[in-house]
MDAnalysis code that builds the backbone (N, CA, C; Angstrom):
import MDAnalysis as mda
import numpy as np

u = mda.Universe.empty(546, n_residues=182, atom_resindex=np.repeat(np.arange(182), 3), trajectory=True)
u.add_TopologyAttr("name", ["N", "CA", "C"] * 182)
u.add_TopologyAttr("resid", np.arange(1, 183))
u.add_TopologyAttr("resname", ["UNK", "UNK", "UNK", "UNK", "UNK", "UNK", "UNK", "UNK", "UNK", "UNK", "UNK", "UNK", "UNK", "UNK", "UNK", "UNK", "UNK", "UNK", "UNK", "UNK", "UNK", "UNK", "UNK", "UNK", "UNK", "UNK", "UNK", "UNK", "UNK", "UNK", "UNK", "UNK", "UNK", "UNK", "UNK", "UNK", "UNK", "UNK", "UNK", "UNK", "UNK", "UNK", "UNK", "UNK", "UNK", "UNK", "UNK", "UNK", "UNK", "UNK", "UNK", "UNK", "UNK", "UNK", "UNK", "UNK", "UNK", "UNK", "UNK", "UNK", "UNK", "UNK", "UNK", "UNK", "UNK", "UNK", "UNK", "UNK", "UNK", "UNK", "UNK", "UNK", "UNK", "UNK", "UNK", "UNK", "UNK", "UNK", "UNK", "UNK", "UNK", "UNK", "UNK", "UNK", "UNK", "UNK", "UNK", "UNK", "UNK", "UNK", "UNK", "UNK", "UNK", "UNK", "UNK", "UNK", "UNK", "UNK", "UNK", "UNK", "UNK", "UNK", "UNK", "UNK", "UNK", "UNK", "UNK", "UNK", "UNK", "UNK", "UNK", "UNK", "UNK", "UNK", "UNK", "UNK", "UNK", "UNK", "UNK", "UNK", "UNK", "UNK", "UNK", "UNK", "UNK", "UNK", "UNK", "UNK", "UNK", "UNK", "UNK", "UNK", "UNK", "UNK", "UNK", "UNK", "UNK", "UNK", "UNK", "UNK", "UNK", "UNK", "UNK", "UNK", "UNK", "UNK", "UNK", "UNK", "UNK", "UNK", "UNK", "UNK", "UNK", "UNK", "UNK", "UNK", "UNK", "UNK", "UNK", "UNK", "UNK", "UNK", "UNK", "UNK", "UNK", "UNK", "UNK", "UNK", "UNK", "UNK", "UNK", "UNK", "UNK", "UNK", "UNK", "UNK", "UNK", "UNK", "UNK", "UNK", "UNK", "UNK"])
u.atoms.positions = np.array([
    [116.285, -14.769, 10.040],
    [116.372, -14.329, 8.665],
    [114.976, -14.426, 8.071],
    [114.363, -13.415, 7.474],
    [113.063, -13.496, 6.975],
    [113.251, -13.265, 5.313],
    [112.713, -13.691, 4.651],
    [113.101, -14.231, 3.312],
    [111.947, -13.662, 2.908],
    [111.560, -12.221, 1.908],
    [110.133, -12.128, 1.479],
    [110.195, -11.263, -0.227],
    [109.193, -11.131, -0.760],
    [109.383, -10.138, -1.738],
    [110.214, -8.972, -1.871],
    [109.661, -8.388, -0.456],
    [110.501, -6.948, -0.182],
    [111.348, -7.222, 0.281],
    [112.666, -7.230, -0.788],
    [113.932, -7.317, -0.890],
    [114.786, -6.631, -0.412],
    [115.256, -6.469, 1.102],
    [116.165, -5.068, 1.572],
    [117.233, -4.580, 0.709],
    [117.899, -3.934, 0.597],
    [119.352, -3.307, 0.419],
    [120.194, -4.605, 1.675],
    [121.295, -4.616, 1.151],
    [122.505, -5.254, 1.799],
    [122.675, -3.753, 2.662],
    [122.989, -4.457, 4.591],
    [123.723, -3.656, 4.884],
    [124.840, -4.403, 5.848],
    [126.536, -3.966, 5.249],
    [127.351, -4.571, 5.402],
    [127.312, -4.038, 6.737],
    [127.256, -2.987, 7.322],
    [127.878, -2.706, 8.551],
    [126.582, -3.412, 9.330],
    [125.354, -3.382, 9.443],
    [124.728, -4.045, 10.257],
    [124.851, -5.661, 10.157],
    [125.250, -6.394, 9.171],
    [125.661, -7.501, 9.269],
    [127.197, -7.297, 9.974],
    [128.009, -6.878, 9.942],
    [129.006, -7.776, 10.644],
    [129.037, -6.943, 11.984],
    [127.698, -6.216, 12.395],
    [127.585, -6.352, 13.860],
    [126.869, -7.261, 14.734],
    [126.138, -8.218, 13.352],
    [125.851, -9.725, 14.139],
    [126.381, -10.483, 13.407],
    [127.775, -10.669, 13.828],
    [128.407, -11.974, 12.673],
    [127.838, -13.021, 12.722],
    [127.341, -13.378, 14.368],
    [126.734, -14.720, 14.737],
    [126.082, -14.901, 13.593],
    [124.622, -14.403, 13.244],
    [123.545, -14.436, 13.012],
    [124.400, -15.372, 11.027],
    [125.043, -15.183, 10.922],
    [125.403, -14.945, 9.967],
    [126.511, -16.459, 9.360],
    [126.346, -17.305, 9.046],
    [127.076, -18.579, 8.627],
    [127.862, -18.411, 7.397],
    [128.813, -18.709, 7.238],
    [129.211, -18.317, 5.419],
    [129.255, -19.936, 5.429],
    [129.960, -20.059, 4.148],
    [129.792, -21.670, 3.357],
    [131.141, -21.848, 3.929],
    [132.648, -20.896, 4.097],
    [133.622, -21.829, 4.366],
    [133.841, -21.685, 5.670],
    [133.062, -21.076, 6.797],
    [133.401, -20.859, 8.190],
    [132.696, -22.192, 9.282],
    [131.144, -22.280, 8.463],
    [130.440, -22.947, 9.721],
    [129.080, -23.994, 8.827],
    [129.252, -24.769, 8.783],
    [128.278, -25.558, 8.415],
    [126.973, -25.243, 9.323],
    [125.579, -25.353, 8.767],
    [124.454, -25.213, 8.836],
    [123.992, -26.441, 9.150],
    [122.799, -26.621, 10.037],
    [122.602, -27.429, 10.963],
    [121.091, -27.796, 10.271],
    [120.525, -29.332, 10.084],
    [119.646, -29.672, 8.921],
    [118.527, -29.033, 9.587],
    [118.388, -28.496, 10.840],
    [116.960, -27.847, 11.203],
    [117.359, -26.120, 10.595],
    [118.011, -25.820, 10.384],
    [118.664, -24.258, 10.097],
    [118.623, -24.299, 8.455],
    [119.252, -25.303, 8.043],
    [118.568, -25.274, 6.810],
    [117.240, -25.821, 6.040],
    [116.343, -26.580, 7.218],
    [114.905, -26.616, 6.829],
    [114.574, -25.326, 7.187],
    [114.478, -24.486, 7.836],
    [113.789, -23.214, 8.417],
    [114.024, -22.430, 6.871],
    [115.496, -22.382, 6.589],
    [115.880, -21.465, 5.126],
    [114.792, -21.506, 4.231],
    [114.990, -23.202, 4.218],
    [114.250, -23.926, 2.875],
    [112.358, -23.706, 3.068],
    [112.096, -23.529, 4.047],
    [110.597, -23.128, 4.513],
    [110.512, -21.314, 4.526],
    [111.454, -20.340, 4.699],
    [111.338, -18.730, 4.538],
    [111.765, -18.907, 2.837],
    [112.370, -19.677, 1.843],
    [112.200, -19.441, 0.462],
    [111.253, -19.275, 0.080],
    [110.841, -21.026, 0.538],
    [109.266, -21.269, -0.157],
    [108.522, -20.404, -0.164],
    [107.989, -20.093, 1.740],
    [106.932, -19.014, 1.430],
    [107.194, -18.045, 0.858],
    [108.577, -16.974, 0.993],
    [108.675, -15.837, 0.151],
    [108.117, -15.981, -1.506],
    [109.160, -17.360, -2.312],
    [108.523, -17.446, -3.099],
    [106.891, -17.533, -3.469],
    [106.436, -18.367, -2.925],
    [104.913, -18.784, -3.060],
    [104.267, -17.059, -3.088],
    [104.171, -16.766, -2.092],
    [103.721, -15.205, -2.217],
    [104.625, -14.780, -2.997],
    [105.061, -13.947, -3.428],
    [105.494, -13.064, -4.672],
    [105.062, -13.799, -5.889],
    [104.854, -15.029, -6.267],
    [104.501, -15.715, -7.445],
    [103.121, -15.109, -7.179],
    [102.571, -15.699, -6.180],
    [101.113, -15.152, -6.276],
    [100.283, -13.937, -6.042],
    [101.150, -12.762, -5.928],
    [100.847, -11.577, -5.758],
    [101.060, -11.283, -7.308],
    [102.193, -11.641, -7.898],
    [101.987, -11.622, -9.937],
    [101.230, -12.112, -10.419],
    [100.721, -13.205, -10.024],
    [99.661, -14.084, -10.862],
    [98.482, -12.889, -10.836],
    [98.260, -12.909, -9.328],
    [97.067, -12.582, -9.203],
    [96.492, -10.889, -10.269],
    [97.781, -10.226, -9.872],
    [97.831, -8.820, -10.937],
    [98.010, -8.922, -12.424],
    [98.611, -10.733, -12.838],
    [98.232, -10.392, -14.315],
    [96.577, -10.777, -14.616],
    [96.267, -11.555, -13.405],
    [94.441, -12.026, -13.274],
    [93.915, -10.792, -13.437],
    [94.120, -10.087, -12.579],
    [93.397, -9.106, -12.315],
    [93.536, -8.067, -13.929],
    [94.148, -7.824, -14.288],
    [94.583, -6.882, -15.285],
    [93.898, -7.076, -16.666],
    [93.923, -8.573, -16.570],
    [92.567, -9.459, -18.068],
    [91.590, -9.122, -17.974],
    [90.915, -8.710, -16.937],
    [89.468, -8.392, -15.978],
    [88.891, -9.583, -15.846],
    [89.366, -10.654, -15.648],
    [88.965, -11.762, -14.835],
    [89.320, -12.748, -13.586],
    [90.189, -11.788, -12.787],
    [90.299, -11.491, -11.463],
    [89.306, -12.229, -10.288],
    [89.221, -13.473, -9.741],
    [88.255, -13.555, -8.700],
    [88.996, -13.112, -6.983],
    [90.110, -12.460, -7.221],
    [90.923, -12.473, -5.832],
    [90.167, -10.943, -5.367],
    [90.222, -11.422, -3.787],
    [89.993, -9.605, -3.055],
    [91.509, -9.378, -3.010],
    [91.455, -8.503, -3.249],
    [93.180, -7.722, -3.285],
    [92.820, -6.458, -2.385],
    [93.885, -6.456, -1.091],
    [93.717, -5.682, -0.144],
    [94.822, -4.152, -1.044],
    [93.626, -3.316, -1.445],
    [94.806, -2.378, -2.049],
    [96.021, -1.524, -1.951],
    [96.230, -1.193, -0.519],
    [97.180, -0.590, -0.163],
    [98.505, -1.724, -0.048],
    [98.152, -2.799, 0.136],
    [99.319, -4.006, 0.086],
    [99.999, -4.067, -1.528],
    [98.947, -4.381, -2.275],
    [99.169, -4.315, -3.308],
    [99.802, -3.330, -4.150],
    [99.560, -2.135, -3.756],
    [100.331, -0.619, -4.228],
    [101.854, -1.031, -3.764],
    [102.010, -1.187, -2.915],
    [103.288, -1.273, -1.951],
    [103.948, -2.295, -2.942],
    [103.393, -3.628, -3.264],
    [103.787, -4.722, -3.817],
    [104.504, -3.861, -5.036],
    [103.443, -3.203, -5.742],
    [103.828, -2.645, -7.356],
    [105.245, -1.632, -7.241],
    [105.134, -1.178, -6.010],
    [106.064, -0.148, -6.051],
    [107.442, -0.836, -5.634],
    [107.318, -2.126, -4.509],
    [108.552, -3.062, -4.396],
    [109.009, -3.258, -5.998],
    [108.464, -4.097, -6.895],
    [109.286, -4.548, -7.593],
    [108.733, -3.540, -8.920],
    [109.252, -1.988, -8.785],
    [109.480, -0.990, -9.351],
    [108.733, -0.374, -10.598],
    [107.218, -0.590, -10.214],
    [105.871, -0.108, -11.151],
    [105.752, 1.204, -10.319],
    [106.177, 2.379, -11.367],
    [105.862, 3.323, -11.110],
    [104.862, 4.582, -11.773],
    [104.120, 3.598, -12.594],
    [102.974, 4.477, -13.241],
    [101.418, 4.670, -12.388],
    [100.570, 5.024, -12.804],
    [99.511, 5.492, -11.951],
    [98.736, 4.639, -11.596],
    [98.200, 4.703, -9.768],
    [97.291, 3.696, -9.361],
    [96.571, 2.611, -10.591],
    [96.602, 1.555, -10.203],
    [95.547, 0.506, -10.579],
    [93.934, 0.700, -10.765],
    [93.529, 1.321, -9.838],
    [92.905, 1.238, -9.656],
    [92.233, 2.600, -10.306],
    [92.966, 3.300, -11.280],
    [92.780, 4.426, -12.203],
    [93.027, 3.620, -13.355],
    [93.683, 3.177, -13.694],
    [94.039, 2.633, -14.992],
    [92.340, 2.634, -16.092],
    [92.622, 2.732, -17.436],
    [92.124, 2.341, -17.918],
    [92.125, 0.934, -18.428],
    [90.926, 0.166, -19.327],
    [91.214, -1.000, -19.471],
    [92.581, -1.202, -20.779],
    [92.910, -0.237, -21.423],
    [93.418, -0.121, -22.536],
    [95.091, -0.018, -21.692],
    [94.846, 0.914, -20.758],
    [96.118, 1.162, -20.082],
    [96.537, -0.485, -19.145],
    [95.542, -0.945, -18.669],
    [95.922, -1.688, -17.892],
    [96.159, -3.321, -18.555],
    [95.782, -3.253, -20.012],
    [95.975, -4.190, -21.143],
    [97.514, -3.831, -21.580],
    [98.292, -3.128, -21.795],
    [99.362, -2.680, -22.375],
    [99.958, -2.696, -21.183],
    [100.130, -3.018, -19.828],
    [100.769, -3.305, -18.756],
    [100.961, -4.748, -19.011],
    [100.142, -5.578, -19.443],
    [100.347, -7.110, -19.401],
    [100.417, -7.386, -20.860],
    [101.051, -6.408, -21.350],
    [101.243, -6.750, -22.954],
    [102.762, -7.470, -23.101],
    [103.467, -8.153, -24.431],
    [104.445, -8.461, -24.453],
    [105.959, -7.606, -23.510],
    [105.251, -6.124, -24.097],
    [106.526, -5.161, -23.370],
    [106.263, -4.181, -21.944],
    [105.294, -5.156, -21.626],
    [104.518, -4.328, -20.337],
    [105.414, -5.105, -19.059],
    [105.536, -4.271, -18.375],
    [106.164, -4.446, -16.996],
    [105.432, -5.456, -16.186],
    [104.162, -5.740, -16.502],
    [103.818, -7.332, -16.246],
    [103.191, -8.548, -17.478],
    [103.830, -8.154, -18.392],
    [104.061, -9.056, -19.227],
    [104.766, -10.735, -18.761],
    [104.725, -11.278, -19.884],
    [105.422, -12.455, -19.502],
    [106.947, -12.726, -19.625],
    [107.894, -11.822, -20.082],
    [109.083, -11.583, -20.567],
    [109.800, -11.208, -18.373],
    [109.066, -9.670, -18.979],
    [109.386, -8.909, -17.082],
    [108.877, -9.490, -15.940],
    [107.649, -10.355, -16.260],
    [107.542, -10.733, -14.902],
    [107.944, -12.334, -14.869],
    [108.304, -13.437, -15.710],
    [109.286, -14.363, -15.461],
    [110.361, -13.742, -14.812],
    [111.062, -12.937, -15.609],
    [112.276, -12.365, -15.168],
    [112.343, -12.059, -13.661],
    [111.315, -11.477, -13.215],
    [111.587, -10.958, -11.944],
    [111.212, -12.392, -10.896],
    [110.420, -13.193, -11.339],
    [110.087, -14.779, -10.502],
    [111.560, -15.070, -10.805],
    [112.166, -15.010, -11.448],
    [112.828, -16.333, -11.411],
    [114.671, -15.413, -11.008],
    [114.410, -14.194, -10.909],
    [115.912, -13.285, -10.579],
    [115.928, -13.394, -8.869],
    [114.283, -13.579, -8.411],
    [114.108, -13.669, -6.845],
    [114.607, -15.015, -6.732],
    [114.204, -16.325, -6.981],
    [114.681, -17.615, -6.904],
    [116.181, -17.762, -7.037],
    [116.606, -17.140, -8.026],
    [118.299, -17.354, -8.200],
    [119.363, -16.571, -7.447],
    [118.498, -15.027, -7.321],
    [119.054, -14.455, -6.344],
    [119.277, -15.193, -4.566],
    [118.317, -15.492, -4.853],
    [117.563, -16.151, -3.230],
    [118.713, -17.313, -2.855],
    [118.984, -18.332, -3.992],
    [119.946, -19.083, -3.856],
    [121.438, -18.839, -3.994],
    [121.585, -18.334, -4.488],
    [123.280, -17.451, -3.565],
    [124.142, -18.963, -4.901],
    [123.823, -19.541, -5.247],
    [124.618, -20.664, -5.708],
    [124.855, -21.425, -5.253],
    [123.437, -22.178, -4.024],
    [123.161, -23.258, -3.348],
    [122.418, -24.128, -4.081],
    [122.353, -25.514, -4.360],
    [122.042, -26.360, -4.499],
    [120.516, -26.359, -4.106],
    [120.636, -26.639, -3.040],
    [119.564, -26.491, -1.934],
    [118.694, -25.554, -1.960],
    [118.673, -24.165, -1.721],
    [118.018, -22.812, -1.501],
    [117.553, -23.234, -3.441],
    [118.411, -23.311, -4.473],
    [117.784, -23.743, -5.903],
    [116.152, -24.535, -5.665],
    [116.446, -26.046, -5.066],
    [115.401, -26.863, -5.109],
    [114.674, -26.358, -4.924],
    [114.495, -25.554, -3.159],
    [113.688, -24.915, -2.627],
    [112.802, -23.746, -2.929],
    [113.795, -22.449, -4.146],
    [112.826, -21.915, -4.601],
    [112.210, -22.296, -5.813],
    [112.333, -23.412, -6.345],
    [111.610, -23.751, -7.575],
    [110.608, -24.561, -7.161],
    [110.528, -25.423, -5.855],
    [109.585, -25.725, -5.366],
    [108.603, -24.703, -5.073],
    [108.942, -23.158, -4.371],
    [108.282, -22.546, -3.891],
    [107.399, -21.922, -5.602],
    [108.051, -21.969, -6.143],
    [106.946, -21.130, -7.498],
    [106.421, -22.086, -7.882],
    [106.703, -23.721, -8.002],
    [105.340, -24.419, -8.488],
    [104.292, -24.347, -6.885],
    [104.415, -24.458, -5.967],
    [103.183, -24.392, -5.054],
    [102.322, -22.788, -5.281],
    [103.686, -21.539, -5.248],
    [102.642, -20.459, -5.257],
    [102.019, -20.300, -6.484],
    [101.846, -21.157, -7.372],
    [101.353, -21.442, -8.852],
    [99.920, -22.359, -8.682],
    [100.400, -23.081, -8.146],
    [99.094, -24.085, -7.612],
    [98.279, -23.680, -6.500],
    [98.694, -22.255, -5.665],
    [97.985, -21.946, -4.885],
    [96.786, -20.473, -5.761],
    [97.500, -20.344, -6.950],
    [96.624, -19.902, -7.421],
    [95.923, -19.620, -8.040],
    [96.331, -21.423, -8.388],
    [94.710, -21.775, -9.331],
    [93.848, -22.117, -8.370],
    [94.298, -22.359, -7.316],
    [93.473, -22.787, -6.394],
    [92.260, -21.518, -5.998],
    [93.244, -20.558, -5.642],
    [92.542, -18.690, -5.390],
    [91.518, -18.516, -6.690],
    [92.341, -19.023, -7.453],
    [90.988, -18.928, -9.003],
    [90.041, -19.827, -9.717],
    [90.209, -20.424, -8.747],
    [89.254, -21.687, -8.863],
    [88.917, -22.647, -10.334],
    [90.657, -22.793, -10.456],
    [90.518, -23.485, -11.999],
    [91.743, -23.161, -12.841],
    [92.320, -23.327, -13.779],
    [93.244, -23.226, -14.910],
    [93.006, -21.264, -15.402],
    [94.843, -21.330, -14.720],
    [94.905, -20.180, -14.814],
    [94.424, -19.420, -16.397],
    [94.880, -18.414, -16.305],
    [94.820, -17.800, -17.875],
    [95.935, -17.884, -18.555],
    [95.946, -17.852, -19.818],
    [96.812, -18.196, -20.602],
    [98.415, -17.270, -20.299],
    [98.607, -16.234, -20.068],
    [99.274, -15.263, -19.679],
    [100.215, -15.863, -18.806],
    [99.004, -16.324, -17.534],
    [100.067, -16.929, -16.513],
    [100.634, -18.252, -16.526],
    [99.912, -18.871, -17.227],
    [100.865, -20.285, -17.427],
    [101.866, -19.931, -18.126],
    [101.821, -19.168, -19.182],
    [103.526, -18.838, -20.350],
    [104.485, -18.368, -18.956],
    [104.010, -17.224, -17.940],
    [105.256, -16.915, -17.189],
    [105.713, -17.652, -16.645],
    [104.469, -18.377, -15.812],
    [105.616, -19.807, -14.920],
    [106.321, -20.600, -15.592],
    [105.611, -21.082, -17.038],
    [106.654, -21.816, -18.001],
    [108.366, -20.953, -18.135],
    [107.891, -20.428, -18.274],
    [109.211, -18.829, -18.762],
    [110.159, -19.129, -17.111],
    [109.282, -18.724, -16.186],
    [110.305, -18.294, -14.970],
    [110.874, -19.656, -15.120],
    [110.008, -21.037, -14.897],
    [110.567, -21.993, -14.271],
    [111.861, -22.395, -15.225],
    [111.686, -21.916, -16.944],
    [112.798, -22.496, -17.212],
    [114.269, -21.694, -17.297],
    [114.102, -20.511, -16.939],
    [115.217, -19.444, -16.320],
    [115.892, -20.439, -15.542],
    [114.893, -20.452, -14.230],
    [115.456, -21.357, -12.446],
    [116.581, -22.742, -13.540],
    [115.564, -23.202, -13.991],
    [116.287, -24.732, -14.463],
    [117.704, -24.159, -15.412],
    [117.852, -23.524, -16.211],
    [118.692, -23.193, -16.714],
    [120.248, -22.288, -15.925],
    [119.557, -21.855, -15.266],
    [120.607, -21.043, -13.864],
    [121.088, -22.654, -13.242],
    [120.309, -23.485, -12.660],
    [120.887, -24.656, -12.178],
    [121.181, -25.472, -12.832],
    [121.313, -25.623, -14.396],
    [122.376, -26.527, -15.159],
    [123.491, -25.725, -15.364],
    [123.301, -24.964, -15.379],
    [125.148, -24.045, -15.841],
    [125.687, -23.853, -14.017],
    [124.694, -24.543, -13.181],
    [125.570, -24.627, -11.833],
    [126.262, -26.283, -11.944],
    [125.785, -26.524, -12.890],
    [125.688, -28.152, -13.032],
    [124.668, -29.107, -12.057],
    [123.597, -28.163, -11.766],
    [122.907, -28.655, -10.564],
    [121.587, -29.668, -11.614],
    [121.270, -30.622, -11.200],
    [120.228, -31.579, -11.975],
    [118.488, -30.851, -11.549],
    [117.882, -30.823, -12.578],
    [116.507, -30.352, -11.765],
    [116.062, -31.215, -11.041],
    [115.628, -32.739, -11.530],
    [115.638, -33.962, -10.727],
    [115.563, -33.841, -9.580],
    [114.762, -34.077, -8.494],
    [114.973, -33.968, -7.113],
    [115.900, -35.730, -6.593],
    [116.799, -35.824, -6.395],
    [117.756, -37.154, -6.106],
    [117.071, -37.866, -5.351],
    [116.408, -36.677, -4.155],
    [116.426, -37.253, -3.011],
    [115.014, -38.490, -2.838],
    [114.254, -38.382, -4.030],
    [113.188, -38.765, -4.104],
    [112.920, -40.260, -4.092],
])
């Protein structure tokens, strides 16, 4: 199971031609190395997709220190459904009103979309929860790290924003943010 930004379509008939592959919650319990592997394809999915947003609302302020390989990045914009003209055409005016309040990478739409991948991701697991909220504070810290310092103001409001979506999805699961296990 590979766990990444690019989010497939469900396909029912190719899943139940590998049922194996496939555990539900009331058939077959998961085995603690099967669910570390899960809990390690969240993270990274998360971590990257947090930091492929960060980095495009960096980039979009014009104070950007990341190389951004561009054809990845097109692909990225077009995964999670930016369909206006190359980036790399934009004006600065155009590409300011992209990261504006009602801009498709604003802080409203792009919490939303961090934190719909995390909740989606967790299916209404406990577990897969911890795991992707772990994964957006590391891909958060990986890129202040990429920016060598305290993000911009922009991106701290979204992670504030996404992370308290995640936390709020896991109290109405009745799930504690608290890690117990600690």
């Amino acid at each position: 199971m590979q766990i990444s930004a690019n989010i497939p379509n469900y396909n029912q008939s190719e899943q139940t031609q590998n049922k194996s592959a496939i555990k539900t919650l009331y058939t077959e319990k998961l085995s603690s190395d099967e669910v570390a592997a899960i809990r390690a394809e969240i993270q990274e999915g998360i971590q990257q997709f947090t930091n492929d947003v960060i980095s495009f609302q960096s980039q979009a302020t014009g104070k950007s220190q990341f190389e951004i390989n561009y054809d990845d990045f097109q692909s990225f914009l077009n995964d999670i459904g930016y369909e206006g003209k190359p980036i790399a055409d934009l004006s600065q005016e155009e590409a300011a009103q992209l990261v504006s309040e009602d801009g498709i990478f604003g802080v409203e739409q792009t919490s939303q979309r961090i934190a719909n991948f995390v909740i989606a991701g967790a299916n209404g697991d406990e577990d897969r929860f911890r795991a992707g909220r772990e994964g957006m504070l590391l891909g958060f810290k990986q890129a202040e790290e990429a920016w060598g310092g305290e993000l911009p103001e922009i991106s701290q409001q979204t992670m504030q924003a996404a992370l308290e979506m995640v936390d709020k999805a896991m109290a109405d699961l009745g799930f504690s943010i608290l890690n117990t296990e600690a």
